[in-house]
C-alpha positions as CSV (number, residue, x, y, z in Angstrom):
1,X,24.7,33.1,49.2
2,X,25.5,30.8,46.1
3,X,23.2,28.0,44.5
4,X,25.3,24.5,43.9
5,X,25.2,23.3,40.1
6,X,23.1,26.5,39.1
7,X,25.5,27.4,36.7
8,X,27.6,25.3,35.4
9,X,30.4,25.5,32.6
10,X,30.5,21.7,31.8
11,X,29.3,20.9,28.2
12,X,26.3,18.7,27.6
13,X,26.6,15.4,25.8
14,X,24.8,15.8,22.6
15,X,21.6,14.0,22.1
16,X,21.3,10.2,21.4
17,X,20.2,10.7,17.8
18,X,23.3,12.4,16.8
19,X,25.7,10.1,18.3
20,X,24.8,7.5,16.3
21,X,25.5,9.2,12.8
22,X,28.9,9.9,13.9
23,X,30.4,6.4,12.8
24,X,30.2,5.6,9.0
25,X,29.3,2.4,9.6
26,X,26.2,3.6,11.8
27,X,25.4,5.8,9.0
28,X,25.4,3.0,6.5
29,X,23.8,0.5,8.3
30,X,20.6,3.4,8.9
31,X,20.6,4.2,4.8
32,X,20.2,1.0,4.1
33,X,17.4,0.3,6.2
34,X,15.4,3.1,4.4
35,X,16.1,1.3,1.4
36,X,12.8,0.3,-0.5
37,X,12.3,-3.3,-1.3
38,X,10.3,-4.7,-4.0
39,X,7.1,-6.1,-2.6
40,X,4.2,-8.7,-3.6
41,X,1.5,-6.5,-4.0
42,X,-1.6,-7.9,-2.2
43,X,-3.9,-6.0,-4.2
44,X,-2.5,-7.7,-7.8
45,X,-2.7,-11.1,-6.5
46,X,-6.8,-10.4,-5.4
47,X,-6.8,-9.3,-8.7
48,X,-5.1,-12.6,-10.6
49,X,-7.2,-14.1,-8.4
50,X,-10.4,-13.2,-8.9
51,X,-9.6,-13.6,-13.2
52,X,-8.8,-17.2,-12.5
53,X,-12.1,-17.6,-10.2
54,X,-15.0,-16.1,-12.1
55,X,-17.2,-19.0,-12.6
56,X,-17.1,-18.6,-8.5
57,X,-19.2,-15.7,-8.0
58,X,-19.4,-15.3,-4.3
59,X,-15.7,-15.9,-3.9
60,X,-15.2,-12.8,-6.5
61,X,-17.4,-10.7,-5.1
62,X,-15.5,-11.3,-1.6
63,X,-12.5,-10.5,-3.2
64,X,-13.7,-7.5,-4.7
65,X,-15.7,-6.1,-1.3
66,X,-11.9,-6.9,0.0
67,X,-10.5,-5.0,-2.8
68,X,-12.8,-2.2,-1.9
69,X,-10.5,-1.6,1.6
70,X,-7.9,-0.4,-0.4
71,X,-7.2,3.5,-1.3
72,X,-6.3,4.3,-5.0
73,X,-5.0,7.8,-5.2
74,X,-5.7,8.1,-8.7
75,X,-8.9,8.4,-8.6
76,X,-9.3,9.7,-4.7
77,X,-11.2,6.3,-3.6
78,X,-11.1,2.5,-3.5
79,X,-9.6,0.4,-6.0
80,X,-13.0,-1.5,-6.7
81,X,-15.9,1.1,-5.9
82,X,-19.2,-0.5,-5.0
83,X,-20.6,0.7,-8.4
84,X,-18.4,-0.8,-9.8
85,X,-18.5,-4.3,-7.8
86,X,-21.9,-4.6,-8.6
87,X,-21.4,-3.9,-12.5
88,X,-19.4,-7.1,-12.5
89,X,-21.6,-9.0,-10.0
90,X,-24.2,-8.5,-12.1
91,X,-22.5,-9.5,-15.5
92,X,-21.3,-12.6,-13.7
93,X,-24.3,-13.7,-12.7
94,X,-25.7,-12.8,-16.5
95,X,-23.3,-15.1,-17.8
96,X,-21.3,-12.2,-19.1
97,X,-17.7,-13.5,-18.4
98,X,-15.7,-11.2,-21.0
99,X,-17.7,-7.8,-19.8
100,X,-16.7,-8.7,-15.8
101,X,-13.6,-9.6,-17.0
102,X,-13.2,-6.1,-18.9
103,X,-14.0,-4.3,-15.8
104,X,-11.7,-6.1,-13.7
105,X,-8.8,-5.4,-16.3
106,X,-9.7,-1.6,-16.1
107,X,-9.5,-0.8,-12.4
108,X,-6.5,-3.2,-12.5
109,X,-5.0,-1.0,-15.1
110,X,-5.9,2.4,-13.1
111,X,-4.4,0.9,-9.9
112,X,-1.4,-0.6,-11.5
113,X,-0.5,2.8,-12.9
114,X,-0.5,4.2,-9.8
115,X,1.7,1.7,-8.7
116,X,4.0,2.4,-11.4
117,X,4.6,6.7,-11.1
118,X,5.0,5.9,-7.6
């Protein structure tokens, strides 16, 4: 008794993926869609924004709890910890422009490194 189709000798088409990288243009067309592209970085623009609003206080301390959302690798946490919020919250509200603005400038500074080695 045979089995229909059981074993066939008919080669299998290969899979999707590779077909795809067969043409050089194909090829082309898929490197240049890994390509990186220089972005605006939302995260420097909360900053310039929050240096052109600090006689606003409760606009710069939303920007800075929205600042907190964002990972820093650097130093393994957010780019504005809540210490660190508060430290400039509490000079603003002192009337202590240049020492919130000196805090702002640092964790600028350690974020825009780490968007620099990147």
């Amino acid at each position: 008794m045979q089995v229909a189709g059981c074993c066939s000798t008919r080669k299998s088409p290969p899979p999707v993926a590779d077909n795809a990288r067969d043409e050089p243009a194909e090829t082309e067309r898929h490197r240049r869609g890994l390509r990186f592209r220089k972005r605006d970085d939302y995260a420097v623009e909360l900053f310039k924004e929050a240096h052109a609003h600090l006689d606003d206080i409760a606009r710069v301390d939303r920007i800075l709890l929205e600042l907190g959302k964002f990972y820093n690798p650097l130093v393994h946490g957010p780019i504005v910890d809540l210490a660190t919020r508060r430290r400039i919250v509490e000079h603003l509200d002192a009337a202590q422009i240049e020492d919130a603005r000196r805090l702002l400038d640092e964790r600028l500074a350690l974020y825009a490194r780490t968007d620099r080695e990147a």
